[in-house]
PAKEZA-639992 format. One record per atom (N, C-alpha, C): residue number from 0; residue in one letter; atom name; x, y, z. Coordinates in pm, 1 decimal, padded with zeros to 6 digits. Layout:
REM PAKEZA-639992
   pos   code   site         px         py         pz
   NUM      A     CA          X          Y          Z
...
This chain:
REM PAKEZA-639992
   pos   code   site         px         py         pz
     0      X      N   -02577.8    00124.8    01478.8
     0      X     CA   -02577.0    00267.8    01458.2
     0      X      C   -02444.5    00323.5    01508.7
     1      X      N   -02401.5    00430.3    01462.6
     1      X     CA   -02280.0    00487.3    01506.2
     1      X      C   -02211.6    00639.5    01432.8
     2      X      N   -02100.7    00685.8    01425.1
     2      X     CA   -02105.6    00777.4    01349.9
     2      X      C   -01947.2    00790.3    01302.4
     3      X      N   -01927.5    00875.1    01212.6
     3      X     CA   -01810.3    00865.8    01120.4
     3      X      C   -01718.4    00970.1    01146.7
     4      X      N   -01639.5    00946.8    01226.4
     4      X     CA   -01519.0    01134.5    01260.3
     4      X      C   -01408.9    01119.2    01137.0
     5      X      N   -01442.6    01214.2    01098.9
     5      X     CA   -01328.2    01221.3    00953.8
     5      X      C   -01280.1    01385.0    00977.0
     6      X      N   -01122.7    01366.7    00947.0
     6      X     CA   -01044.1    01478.3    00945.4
     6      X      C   -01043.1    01509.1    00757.5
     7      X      N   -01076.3    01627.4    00752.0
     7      X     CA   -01050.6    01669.6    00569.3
     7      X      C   -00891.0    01753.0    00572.8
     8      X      N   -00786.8    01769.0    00675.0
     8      X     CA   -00714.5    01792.0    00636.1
     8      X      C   -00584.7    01708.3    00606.7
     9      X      N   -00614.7    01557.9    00704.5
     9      X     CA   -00525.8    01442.7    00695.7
     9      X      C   -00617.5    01365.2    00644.8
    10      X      N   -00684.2    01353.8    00645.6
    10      X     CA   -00799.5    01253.8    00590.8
    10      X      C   -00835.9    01106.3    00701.3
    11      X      N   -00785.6    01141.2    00826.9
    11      X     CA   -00814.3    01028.7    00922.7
    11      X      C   -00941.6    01043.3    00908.7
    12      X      N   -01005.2    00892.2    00942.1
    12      X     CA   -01134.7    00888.2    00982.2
    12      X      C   -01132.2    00702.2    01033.5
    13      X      N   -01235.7    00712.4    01126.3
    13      X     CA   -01255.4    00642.8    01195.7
    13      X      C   -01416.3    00592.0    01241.4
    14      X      N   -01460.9    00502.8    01241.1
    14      X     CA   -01561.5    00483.2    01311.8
    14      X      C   -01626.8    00466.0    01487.2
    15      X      N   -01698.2    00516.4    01523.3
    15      X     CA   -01757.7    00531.5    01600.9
    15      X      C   -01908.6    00479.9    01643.7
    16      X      N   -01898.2    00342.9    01719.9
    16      X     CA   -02048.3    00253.7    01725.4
    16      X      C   -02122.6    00340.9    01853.9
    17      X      N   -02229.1    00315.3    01869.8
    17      X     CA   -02342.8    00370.5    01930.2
    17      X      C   -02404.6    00498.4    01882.3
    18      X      N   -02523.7    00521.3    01971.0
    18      X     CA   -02593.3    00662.4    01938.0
    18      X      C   -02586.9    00747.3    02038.0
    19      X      N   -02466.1    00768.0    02126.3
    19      X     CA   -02448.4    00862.2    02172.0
    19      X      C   -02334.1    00954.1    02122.2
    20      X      N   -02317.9    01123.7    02145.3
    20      X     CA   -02252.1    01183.6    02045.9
    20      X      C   -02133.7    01147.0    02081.5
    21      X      N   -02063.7    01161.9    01945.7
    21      X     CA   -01882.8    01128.2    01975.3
    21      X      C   -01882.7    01198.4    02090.9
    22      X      N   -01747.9    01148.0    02128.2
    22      X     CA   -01682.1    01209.0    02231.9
    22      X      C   -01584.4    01254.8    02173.8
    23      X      N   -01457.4    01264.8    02029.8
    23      X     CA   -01345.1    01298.0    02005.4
    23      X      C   -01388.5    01401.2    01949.1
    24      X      N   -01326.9    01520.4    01971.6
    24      X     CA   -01343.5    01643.4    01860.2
    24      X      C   -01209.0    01677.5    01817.3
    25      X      N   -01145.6    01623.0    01790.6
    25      X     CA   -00989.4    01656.1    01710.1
    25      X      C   -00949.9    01523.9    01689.4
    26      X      N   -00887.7    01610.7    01562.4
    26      X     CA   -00801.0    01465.9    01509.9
    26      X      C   -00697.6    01435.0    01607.8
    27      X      N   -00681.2    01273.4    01622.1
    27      X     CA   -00579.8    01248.5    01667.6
    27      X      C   -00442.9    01216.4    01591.8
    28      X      N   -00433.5    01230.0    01451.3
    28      X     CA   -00354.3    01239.5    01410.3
    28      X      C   -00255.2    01393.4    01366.7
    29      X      N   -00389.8    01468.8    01335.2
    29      X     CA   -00288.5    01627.7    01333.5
    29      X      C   -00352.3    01700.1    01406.8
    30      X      N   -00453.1    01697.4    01495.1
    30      X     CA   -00541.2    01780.8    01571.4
    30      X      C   -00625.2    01857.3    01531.0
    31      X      N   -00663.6    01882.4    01382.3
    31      X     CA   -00764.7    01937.8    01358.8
    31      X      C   -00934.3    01867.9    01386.7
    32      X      N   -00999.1    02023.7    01370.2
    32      X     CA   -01128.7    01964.9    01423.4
    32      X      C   -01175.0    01856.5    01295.0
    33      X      N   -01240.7    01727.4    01381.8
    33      X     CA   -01278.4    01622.0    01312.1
    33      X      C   -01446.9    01692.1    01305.1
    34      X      N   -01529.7    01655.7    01187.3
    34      X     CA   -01632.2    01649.3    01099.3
    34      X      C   -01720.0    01516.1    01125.1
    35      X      N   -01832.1    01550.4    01173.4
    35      X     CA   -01891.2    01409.1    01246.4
    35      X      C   -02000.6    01387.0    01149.1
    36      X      N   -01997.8    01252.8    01081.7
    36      X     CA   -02159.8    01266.5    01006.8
    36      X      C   -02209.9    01119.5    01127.9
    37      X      N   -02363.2    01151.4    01058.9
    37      X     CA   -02433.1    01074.9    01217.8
    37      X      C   -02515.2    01102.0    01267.9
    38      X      N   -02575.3    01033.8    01308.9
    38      X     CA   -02557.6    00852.7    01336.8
    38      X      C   -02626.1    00807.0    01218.3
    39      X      N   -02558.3    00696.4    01166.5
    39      X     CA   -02569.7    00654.6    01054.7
    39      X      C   -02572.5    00456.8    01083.3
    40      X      N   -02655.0    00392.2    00998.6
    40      X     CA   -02661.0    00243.4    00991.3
    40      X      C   -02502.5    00215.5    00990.2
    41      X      N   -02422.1    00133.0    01056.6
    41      X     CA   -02312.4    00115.6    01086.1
    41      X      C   -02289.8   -00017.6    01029.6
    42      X      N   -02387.3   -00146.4    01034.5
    42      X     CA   -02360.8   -00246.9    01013.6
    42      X      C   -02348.4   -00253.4    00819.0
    43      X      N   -02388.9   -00425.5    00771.8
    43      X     CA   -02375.2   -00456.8    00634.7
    43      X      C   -02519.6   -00379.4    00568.6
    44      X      N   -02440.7   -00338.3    00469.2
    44      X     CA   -02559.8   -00227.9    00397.8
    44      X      C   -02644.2   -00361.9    00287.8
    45      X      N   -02565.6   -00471.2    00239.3
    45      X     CA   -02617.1   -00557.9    00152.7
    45      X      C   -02645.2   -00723.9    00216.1
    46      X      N   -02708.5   -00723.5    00145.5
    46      X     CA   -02703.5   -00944.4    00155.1
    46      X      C   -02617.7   -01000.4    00049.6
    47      X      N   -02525.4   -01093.6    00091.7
    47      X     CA   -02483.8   -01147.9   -00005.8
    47      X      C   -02547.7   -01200.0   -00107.3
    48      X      N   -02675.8   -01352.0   -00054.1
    48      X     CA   -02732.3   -01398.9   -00114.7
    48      X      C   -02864.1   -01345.9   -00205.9
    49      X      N   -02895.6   -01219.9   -00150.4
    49      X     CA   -02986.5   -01171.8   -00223.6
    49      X      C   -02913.2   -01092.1   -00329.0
    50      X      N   -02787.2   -01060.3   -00365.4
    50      X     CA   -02701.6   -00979.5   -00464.3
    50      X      C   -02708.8   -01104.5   -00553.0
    51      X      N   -02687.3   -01212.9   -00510.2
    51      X     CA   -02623.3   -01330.6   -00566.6
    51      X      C   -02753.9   -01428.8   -00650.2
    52      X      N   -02873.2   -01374.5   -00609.2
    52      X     CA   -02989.0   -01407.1   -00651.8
    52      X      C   -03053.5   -01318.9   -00750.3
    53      X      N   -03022.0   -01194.9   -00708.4
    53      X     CA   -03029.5   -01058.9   -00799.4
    53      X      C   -02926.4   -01040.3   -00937.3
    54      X      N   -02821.5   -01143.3   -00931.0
    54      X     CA   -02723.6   -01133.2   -01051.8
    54      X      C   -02757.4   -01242.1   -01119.8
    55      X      N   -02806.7   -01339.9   -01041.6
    55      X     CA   -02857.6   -01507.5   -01125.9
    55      X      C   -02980.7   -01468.8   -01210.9
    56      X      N   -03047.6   -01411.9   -01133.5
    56      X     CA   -03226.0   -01333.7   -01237.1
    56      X      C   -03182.9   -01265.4   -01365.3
    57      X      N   -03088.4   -01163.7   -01319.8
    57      X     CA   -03025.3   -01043.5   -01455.2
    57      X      C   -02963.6   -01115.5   -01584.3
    58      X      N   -02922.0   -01254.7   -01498.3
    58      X     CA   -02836.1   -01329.1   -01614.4
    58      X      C   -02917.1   -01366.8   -01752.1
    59      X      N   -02871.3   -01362.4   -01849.4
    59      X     CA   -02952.2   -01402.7   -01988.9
    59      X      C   -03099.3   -01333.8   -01998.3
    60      X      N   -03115.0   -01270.9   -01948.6
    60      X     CA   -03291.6   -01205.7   -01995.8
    60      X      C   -03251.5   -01084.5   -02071.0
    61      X      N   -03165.2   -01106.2   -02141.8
    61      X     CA   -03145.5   -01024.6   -02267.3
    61      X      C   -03214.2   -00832.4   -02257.7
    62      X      N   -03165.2   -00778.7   -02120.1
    62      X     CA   -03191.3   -00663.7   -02090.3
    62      X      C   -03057.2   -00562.3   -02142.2
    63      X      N   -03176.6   -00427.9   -02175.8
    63      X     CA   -03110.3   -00356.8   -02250.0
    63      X      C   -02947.0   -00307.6   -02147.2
    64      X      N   -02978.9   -00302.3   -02061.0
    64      X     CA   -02812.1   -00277.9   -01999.0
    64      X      C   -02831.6   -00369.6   -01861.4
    65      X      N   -02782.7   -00462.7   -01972.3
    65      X     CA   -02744.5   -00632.5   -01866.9
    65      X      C   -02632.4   -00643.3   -01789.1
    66      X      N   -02559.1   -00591.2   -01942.2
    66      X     CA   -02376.4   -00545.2   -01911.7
    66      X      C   -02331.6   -00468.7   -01718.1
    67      X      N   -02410.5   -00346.7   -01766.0
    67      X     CA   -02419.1   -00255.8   -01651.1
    67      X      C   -02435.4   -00315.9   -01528.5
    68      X      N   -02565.9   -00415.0   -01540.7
    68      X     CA   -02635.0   -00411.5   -01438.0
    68      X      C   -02581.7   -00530.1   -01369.1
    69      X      N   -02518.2   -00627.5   -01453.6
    69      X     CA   -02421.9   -00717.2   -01394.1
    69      X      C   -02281.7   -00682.2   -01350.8
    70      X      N   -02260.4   -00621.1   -01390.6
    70      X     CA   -02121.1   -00522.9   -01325.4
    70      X      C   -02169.8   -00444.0   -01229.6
    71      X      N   -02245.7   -00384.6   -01167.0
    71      X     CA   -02299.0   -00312.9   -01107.6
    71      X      C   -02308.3   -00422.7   -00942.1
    72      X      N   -02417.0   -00525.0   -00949.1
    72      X     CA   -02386.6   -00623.0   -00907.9
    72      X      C   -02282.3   -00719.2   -00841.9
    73      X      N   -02173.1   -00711.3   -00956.2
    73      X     CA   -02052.6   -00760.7   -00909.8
    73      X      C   -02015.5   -00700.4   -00825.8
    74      X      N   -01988.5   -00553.3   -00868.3
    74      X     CA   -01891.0   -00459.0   -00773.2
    74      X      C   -01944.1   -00441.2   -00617.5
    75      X      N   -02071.4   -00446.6   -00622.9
    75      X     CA   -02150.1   -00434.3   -00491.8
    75      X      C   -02148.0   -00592.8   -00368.5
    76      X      N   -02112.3   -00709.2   -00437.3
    76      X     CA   -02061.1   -00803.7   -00385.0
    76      X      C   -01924.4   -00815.3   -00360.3
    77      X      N   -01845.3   -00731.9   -00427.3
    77      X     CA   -01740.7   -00719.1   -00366.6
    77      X      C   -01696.3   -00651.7   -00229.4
    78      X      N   -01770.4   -00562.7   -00230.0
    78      X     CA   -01789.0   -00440.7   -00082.0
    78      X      C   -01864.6   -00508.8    00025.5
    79      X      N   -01928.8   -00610.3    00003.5
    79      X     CA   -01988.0   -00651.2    00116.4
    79      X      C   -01920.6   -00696.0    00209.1
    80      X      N   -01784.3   -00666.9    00235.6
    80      X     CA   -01703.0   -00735.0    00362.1
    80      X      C   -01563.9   -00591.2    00383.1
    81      X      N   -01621.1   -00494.6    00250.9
    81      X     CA   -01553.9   -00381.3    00300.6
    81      X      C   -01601.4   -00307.5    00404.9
    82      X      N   -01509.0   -00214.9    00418.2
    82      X     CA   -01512.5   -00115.0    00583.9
    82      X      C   -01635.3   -00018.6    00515.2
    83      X      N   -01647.4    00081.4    00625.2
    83      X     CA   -01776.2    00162.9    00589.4
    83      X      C   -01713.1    00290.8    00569.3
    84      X      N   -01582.3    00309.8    00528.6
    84      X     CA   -01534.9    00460.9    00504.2
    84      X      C   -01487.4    00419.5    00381.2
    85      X      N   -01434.7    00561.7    00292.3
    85      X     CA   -01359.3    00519.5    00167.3
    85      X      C   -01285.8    00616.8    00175.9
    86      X      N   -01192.5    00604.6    00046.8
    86      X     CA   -01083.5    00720.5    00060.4
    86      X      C   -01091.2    00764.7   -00143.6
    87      X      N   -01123.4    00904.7   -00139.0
    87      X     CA   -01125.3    00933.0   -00271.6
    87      X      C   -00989.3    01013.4   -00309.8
    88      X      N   -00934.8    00890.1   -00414.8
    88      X     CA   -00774.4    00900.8   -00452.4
    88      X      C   -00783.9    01046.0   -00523.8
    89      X      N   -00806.9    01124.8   -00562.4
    89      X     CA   -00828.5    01220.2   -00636.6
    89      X      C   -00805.5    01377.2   -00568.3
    90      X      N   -00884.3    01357.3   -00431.0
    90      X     CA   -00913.4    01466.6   -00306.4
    90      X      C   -00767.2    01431.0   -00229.1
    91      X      N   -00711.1    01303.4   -00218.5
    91      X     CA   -00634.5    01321.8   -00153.8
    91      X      C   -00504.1    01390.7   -00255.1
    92      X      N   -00474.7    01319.3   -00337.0
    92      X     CA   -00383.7    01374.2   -00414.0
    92      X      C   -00391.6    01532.4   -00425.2
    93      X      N   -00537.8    01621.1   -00456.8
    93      X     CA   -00516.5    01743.9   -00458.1
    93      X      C   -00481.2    01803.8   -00344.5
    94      X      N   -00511.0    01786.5   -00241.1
    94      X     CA   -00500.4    01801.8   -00082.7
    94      X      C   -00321.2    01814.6   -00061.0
    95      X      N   -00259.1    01732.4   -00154.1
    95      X     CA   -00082.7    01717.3   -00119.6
    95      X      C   -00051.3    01753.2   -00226.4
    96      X      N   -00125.9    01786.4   -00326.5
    96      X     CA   -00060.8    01865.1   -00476.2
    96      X      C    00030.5    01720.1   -00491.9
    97      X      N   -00020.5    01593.2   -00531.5
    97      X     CA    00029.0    01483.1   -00587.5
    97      X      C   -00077.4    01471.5   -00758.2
    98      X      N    00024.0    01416.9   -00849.5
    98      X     CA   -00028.3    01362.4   -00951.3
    98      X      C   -00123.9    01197.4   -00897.4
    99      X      N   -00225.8    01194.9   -00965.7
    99      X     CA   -00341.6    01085.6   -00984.3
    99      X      C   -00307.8    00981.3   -01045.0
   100      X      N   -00241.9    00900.8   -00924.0
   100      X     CA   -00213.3    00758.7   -01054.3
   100      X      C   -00360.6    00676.2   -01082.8
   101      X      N   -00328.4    00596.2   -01132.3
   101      X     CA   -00428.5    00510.7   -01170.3
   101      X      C   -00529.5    00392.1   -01010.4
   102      X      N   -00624.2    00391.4   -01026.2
   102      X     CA   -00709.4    00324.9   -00880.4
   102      X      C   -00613.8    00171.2   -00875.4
   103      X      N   -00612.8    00100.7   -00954.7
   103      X     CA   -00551.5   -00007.3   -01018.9
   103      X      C   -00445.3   -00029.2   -00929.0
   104      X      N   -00372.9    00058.2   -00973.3
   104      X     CA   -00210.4    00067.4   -00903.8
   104      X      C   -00251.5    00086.4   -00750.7
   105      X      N   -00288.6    00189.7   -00714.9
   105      X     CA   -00290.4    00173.4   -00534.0
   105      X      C   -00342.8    00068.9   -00497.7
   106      X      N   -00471.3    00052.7   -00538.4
   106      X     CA   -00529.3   -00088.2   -00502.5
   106      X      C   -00452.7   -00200.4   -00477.0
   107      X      N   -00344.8   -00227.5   -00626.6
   107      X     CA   -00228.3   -00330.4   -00631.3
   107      X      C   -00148.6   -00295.0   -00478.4
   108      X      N   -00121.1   -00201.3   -00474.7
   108      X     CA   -00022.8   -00154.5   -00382.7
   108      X      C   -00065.7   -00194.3   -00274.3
   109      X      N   -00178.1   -00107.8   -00247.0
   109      X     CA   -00251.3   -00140.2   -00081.2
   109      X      C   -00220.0   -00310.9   -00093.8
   110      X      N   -00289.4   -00370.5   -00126.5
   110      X     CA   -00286.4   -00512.4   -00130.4
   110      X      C   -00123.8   -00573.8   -00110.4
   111      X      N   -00043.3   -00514.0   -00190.0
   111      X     CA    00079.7   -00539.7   -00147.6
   111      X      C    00147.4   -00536.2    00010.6
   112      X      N    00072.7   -00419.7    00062.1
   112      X     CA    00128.0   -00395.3    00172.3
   112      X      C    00042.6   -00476.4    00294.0
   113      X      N   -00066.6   -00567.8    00250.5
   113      X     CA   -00118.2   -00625.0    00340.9
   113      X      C   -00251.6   -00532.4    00362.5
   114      X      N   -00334.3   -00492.5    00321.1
   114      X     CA   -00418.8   -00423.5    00326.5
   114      X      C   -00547.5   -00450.6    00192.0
   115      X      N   -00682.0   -00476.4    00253.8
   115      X     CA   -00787.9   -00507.3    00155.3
   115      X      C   -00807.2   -00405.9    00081.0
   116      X      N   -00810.8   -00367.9   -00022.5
   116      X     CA   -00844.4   -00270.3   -00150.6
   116      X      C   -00935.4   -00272.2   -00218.7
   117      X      N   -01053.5   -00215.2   -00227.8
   117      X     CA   -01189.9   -00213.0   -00312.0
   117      X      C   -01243.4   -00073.0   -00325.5
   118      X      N   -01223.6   -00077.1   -00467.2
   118      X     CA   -01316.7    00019.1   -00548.9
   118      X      C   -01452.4    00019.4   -00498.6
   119      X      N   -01470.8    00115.0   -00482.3
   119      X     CA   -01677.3    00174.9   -00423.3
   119      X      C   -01752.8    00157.1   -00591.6
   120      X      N   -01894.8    00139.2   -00585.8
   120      X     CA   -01959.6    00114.1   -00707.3
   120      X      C   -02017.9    00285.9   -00669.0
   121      X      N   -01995.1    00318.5   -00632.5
   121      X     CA   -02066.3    00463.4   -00653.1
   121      X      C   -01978.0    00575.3   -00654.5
   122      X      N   -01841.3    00573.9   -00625.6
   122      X     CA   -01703.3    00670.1   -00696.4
   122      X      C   -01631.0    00557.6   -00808.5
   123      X      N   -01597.7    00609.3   -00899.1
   123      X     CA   -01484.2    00549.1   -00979.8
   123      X      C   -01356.0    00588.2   -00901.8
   124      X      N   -01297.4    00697.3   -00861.2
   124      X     CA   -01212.2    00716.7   -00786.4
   124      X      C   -01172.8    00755.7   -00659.2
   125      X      N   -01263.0    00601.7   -00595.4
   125      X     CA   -01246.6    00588.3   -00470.5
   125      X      C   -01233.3    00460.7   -00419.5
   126      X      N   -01156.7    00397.3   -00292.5
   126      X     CA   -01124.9    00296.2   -00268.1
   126      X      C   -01169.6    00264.7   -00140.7
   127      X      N   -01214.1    00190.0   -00102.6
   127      X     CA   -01272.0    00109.7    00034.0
   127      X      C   -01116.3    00047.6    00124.5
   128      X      N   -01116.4    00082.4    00196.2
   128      X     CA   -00946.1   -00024.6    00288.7
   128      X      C   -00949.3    00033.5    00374.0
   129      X      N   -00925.9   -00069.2    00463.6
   129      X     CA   -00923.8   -00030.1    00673.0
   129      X      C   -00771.4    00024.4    00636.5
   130      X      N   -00674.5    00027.9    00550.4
   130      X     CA   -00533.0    00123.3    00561.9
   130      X      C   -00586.2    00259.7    00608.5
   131      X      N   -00475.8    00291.1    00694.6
   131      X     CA   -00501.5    00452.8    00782.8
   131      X      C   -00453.9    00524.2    00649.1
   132      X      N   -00519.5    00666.5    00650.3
   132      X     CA   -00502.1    00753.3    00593.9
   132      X      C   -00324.5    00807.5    00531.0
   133      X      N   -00283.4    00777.0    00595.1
   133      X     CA   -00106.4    00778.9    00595.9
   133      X      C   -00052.3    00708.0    00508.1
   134      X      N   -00075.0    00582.1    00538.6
   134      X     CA   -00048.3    00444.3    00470.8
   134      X      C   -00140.4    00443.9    00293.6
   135      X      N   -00216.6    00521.1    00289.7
   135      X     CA   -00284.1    00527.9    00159.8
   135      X      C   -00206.0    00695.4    00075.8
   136      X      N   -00184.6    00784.1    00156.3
   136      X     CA   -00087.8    00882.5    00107.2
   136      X      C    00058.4    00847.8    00083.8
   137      X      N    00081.1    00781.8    00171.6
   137      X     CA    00220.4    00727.9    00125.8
   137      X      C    00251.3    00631.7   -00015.8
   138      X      N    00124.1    00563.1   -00026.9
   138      X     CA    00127.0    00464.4   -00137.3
   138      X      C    00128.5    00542.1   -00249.7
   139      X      N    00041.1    00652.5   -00279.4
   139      X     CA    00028.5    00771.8   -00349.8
   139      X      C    00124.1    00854.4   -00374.7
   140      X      N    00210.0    00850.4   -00270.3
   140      X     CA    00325.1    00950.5   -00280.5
   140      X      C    00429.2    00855.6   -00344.8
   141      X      N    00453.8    00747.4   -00310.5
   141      X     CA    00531.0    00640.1   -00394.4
   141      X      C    00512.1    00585.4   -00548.7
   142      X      N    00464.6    00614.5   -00592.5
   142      X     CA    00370.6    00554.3   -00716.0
   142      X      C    00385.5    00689.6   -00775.8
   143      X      N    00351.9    00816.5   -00713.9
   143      X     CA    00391.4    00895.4   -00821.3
   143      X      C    00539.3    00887.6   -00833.9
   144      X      N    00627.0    00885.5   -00762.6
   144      X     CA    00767.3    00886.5   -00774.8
   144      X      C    00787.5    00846.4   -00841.5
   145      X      N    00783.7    00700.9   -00837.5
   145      X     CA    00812.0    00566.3   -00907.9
   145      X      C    00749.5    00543.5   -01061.2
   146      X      N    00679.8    00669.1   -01103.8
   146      X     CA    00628.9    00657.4   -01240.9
   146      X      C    00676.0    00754.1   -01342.6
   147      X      N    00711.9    00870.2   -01241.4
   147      X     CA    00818.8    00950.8   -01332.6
   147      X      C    00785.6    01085.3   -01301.3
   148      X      N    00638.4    01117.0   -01233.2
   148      X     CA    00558.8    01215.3   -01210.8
   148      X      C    00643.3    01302.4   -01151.3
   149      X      N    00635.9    01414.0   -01198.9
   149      X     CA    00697.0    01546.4   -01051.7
   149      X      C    00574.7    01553.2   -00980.5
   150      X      N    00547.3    01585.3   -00856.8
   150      X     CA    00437.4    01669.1   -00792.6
   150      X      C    00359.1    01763.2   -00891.4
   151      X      N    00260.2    01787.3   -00895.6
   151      X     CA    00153.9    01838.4   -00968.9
   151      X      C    00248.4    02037.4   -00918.5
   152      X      N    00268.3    02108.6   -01037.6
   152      X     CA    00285.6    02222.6   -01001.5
   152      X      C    00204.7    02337.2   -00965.8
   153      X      N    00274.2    02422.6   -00873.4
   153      X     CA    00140.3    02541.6   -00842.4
   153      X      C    00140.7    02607.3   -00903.6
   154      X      N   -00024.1    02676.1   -00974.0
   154      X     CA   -00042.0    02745.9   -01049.9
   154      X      C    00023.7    02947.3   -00948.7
């Protein structure tokens, strides 16, 4: 059990084990007040082998969305060794008035920089990675550069 301090104006967040209340109330990265959800199951939300038994059953029984449900599956075995926060590429980009590259590309990127990268099965545009909040804006801020993008303009 434990609980989740997330900043919505830098987007730090961090975990926090036990069930007693945080103790941090500001970000330590820009000092705003951190947003506590909590206490929440902290450990693995899945079984491997029961995903892996659950995708062997789905296989060939000719169900109407097999497709789905084996992709569905997949993606959820992939997260089983991800962190328990995510970062939705979309919120952050509006947050810095950055153009939305593609999940693909940061993912590539994060990974480039030494950092695990996984898509969540329950956002399309959101990514699972212990990278600090910084290190995932920066990748964002690079990638738009590097693609031709100006900054998204203010209306």
């Amino acid at each position: 059990m434990g609980y989740i301090l997330h900043c919505f104006s830098c987007f730090h967040r961090e975990n926090q084990t036990g069930i007693s209340s945080p103790v941090k109330q500001n970000c330590p990265e820009c000092g705003s007040k951190l947003q506590i959800a909590g206490p929440l199951w902290m450990g693995p939300l899945w079984d491997r082998q029961f995903c892996i038994s659950m995708k062997n059953e789905a296989k060939g029984r000719n169900l109407r969305l097999e497709a789905k449900i084996l992709k569905l599956i997949s993606q959820v075995l992939a997260e089983i060794e991800a962190p328990t926060t995510y970062y939705v590429v979309d919120r952050i980009c509006d947050k810095f008035n950055l153009v939305v590259p593609s999940l693909s590309k940061v993912m590539a990127e994060l990974s480039k920089a030494g950092h695990q990268a996984i898509a969540t099965h329950f956002n399309n545009k959101a990514i699972r990675t212990y990278a600090q909040a910084d290190d995932v804006r920066e990748i964002i801020d690079k990638l738009t550069k590097t693609s031709g993008y100006e900054r998204k303009k203010s209306i």
